[in-house]
N, C-alpha and C positions, 0 to 999 in steps of 0.2 A: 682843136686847141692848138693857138699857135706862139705862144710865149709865158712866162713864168716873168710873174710879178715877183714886187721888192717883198710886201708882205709875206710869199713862201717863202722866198730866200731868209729872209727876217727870222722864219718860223724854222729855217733848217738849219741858221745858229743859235738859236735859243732855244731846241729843244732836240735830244739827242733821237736822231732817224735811223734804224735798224731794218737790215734785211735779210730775212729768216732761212734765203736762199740765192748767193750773190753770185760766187765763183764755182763754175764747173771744171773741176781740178781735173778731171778723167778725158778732157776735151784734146783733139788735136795738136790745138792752138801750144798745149802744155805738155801733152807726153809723145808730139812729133818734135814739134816746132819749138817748145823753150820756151815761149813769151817771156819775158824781164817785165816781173810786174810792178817793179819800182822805175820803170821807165814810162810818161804819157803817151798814150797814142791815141793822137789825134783825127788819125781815119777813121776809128771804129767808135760803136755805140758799146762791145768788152768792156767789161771793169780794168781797170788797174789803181793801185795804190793811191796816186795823186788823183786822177777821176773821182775817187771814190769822196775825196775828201771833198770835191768842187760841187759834187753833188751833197754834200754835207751829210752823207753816213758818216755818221759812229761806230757801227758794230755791224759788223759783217761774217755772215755766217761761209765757208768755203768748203765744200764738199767735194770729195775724188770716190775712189772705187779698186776693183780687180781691172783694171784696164788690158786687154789681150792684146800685146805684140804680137799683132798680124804685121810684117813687112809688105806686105802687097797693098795694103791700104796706102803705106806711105805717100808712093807718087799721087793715089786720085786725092789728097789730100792738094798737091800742089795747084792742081785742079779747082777747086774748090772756090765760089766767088767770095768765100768770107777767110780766104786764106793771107795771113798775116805772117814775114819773116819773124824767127826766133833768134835767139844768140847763135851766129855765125859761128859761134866755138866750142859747145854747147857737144858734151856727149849721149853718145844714144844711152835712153833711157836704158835698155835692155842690150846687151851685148850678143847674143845670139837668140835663138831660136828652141831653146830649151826651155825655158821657164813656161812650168804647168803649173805652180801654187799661185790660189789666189791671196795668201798671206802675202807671198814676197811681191807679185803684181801692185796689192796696196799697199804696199809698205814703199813702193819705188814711188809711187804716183805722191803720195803723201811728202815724200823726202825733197820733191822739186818744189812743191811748195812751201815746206820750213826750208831751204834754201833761199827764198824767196826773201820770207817771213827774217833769217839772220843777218841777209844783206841791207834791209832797209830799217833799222833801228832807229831810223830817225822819223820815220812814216808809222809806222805799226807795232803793237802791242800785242804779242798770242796770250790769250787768254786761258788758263788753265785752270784760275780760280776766281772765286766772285772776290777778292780783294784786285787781283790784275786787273778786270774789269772796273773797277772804282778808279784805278789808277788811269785808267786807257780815256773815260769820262769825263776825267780831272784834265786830263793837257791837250790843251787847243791846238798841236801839231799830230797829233797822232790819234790813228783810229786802232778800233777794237776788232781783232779775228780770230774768229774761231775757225777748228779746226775737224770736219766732220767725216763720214766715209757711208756708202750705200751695203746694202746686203747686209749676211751673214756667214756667207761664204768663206769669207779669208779669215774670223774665227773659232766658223765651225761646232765642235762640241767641247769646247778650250773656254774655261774661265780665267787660266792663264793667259792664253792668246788675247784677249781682252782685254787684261790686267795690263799690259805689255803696250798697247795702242794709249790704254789712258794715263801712262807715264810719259808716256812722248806728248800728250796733249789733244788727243783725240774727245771731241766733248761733245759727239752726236754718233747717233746711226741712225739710216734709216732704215728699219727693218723690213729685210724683205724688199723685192723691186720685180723681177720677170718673170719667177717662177717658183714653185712648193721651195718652202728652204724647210732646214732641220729642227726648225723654232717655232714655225707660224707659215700662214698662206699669205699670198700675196693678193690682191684686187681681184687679178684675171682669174684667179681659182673658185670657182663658184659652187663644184658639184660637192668636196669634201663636207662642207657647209659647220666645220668642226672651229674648237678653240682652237687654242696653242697647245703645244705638247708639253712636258712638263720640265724639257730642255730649256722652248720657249720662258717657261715661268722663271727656271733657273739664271736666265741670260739677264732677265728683267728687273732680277735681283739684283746681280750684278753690275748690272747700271748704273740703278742708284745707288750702288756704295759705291761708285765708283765716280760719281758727278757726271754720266753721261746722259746726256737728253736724250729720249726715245721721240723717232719720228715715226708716224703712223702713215707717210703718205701714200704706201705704195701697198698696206694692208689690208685686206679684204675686211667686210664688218663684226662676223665676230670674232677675230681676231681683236681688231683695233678695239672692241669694245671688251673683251676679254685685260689685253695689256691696262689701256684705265684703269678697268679694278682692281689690277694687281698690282699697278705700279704706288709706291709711296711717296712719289713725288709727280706734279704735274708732266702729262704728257704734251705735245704736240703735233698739229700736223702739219707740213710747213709750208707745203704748196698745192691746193687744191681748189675746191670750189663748190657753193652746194649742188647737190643733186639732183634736190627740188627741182631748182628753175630750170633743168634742161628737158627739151625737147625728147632727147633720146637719151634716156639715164643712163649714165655708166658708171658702171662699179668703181672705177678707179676715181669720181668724186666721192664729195661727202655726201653721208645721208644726215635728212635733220637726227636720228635716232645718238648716231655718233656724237654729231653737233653738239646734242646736249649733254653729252657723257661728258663732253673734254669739257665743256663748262662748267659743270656740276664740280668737276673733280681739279679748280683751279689751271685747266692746261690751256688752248689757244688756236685759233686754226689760223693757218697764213693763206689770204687768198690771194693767187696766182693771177696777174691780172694777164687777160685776155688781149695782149696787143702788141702787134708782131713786128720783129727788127726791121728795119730799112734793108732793102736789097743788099746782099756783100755784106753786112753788118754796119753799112755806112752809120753816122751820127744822127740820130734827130734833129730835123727839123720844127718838127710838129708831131703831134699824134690824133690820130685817126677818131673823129669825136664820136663814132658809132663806138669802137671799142673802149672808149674812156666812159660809156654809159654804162656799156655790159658789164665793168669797171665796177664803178659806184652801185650798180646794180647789186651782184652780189655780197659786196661789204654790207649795203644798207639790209639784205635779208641775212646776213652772219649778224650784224648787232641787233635786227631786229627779235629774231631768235636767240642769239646768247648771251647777248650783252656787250657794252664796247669795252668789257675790262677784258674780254676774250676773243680779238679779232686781232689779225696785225697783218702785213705784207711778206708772202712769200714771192720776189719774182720770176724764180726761175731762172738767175742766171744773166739779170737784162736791170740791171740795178741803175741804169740809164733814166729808167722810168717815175721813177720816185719822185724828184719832183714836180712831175707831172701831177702825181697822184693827188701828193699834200694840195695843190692848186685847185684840183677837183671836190677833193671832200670840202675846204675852205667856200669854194663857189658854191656848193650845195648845201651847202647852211650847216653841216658839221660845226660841231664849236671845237674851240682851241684845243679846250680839255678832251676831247672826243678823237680830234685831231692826235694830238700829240700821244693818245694811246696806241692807237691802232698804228701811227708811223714808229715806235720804238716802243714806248712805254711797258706795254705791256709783255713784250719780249724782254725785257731788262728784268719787269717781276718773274718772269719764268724762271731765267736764268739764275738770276739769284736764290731762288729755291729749288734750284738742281746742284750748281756748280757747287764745289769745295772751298769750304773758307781761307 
C-alpha cells in the first residue's frame, strides 16, 4: 500500500478517529530524552501533538508507567537508531539514584507529560470527564488525551493511592503487565489458573467510581474474564489480537472465550495492528501489504465474532498507521458506518460510559 486517498482523508475529518493506545509515555524518548510533544518532528514515524492532528486523531489514549532510573541505560539510549534529541534544557527526570517507589516512579513519568499537556492549550484538551471530551470533539484545533498508567504496582493495596492518580486525571490502567501483581495475574501466569483476589475485586470497584477504564490487555483469561463480570461498567482490551488465528497461541492474545465476554458485556477489543516502524523510526512511506492483510485479517474475525459495535484500533504506540488502516477497511468493502466505528466510534461509546460526567 503506497498512498492514502482524498476519500480517507475526507473520512478522517468527518469522523472523529481514536487510538486506544498512541503514546508510550514510559519510552526513552520521554523519561531520558524530553521529547516536546507540542513540537513536529519530522524525521520520525512518533506521535506528537501536531502529527497527531495531520493524521486526523481526535482522541488519543497516552499511557506511562513505574519507569526504573537505571542511569546506565542512558548512554546506550544515545546509541539507539530510533534515538531523537530532547529539550537541551530539560532536567533529569530523577535526581539521583534513590528512588525505589513505584508511586513516585509513576507519578514522575505522568508529570512530563501534563507538562506536555499545560504547555500546548492551544493543541490539546485532557480529558477527565465525558463533558471535556464533548468539548475536545466540538473544536476543530484541538484533540482529545487521555491520560493512562500500566500495572498495579505504584498503587498497590491503597484505594487512596488510586483515588489520588484520578484527580490528577488518570482515566485508564492496564491491569497487570509482567508478572503476579496483588490484584490478578498477568498473561504469562498460566499455572495459578485462579481469579482475582478479592483486593483485585476491590480495585475494580474502585475504578468505576472513580471513571477509570480497565484494560485487560496484559491479563491472563480468568482473570480478564473474572474483571468483566465484576466490572459495572464496560471493560476493554486495548491492544491485542485474536488467539484463534495464530499458528502458536499465546496467552498474551485474545481468546474467542474472552472475545465474547467483552461483547456481551458492552466493552471492546483494540486490535494491535501487525505492522512494523521503518528502520530508526523513520516516517512512512508505504506499508508493507502482507502485514495490512494480517491487518484486516484479524479486525474481519473480531467483527465477525463480536460484532463491529465492539472492535476498534489499539496501535501500540505507532498512531502513524491509522490512516493507512481507515484506507484498508474502505478498500475491503467495510462500509462507512463499519468504518467509522471500529476507527473512534466505538471507543467514544466506551468512554462515555466509564468517564465522569
Amino acid at each position: 500500500m503506497n498512498s492514502i486517498s482524498e476519500r480517507t482523508r475526507r473520512f478522517h475529518r468527518d469522523h472523529p478517529i481514536a487510538d486506544l493506545l498512541a503514546l508510550n509515555l514510559s519510552h526513552p524518548r520521554f523519561t531520558i530524552a524530553d521529547i516536546d510533544l507540542g513540537q513536529r518532528d519530522e524525521s520520525s514515524c512518533r506521535g506528537d501533538f501536531p502529527k497527531f492532528r495531520d493524521w486526523g486523531l481526535k482522541v488519543a489514549m497516552c499511557k506511562g508507567g513505574a519507569a526504573v532510573p537505571e542511569m546506565n541505560f542512558a548512554p546506550k539510549w544515545l546509541e539507539d537508531p530510533t534515538f531523537r534529541p530532547g529539550r537541551p534544557d530539560s532536567e533529569p527526570m530523577y535526581l539521583s539514584l534513590a528512588i525505589n517507589s513505584p508511586t513516585l516512579l509513576c507519578l514522575a513519568v505522568l508529570d512530563r507529560f501534563l507538562c506536555n499537556v499545560e504547555e500546548n492549550p492551544d493543541k490539546v484538551i485532557l480529558v477527565r470527564t465525558a463533558a471535556d471530551l464533548d468539548r475536545a470533539l466540538s473544536d476543530p484545533e484541538r484533540i482529545a488525551v487521555l491520560m493512562g498508567a500500566n500495572r498495579s504496582d505504584w498503587f498497590g493495596d491503597s484505594p487512596g493511592a488510586l483515588r489520588q492518580f484520578a484527580r490528577l486525571g488518570l482515566r485508564m490502567v492496564t491491569i497487570g503487565q509482567a508478572t503476579r501483581e496483588l490484584g490478578w495475574d498477568v498473561s504469562g501466569e498460566l499455572r495459578s489458573g485462579g481469579r482475582m483476589t478479592a483486593l483485585g475485586v476491590r480495585m475494580i470497584e474502585e475504578m468505576n467510581r472513580r471513571g477509570i477504564l480497565i484494560d485487560l490487555a496484559h491479563t491472563n483469561d480468568p482473570c480478564a474474564l473474572d474483571a468483566i463480570e465484576v466490572s459495572e461498567r464496560p471493560v476493554i482490551d486495548t491492544h491485542s489480537g485474536p488467539r484463534a488465528l495464530e499458528e502458536d497461541p499465546s496467552p498474551r492474545s485474545t481468546s474467542d472465550e474472552v472475545m465474547k465476554a467483552l461483547a456481551e458485556k458492552g466493552g471492546l477489543l483494540g486490535i494491535m495492528p501487525p505492522i512494523a516502524r521503518p528502520h530508526g523510526d523513520a516516517p512512512y512511506e508505504s506499508i508493507d501489504d502482507g502485514e495490512m492483510e494480517e491487518t484486516l485479517k484479524q479486525i474481519r474475525y473480531a467483527v465477525d465474532l463480536m460484532g463491529a459495535a465492539h472492535v476498534g484500533i489499539g496501535t501500540h504506540f505507532n498512531s502513524a498507521v491509522l490512516p493507512w488502516i481507515t484506507e484498508a477497511l474502505l478498500e475491503d468493502g467495510f462500509s462507512e458506518e463499519d468504518t467509522a466505528k471500529i476507527m473512534g466510534g466505538n471507543y467514544l461509546r466506551v468512554l462515555r460510559q466509564v468517564l465522569p460526567a
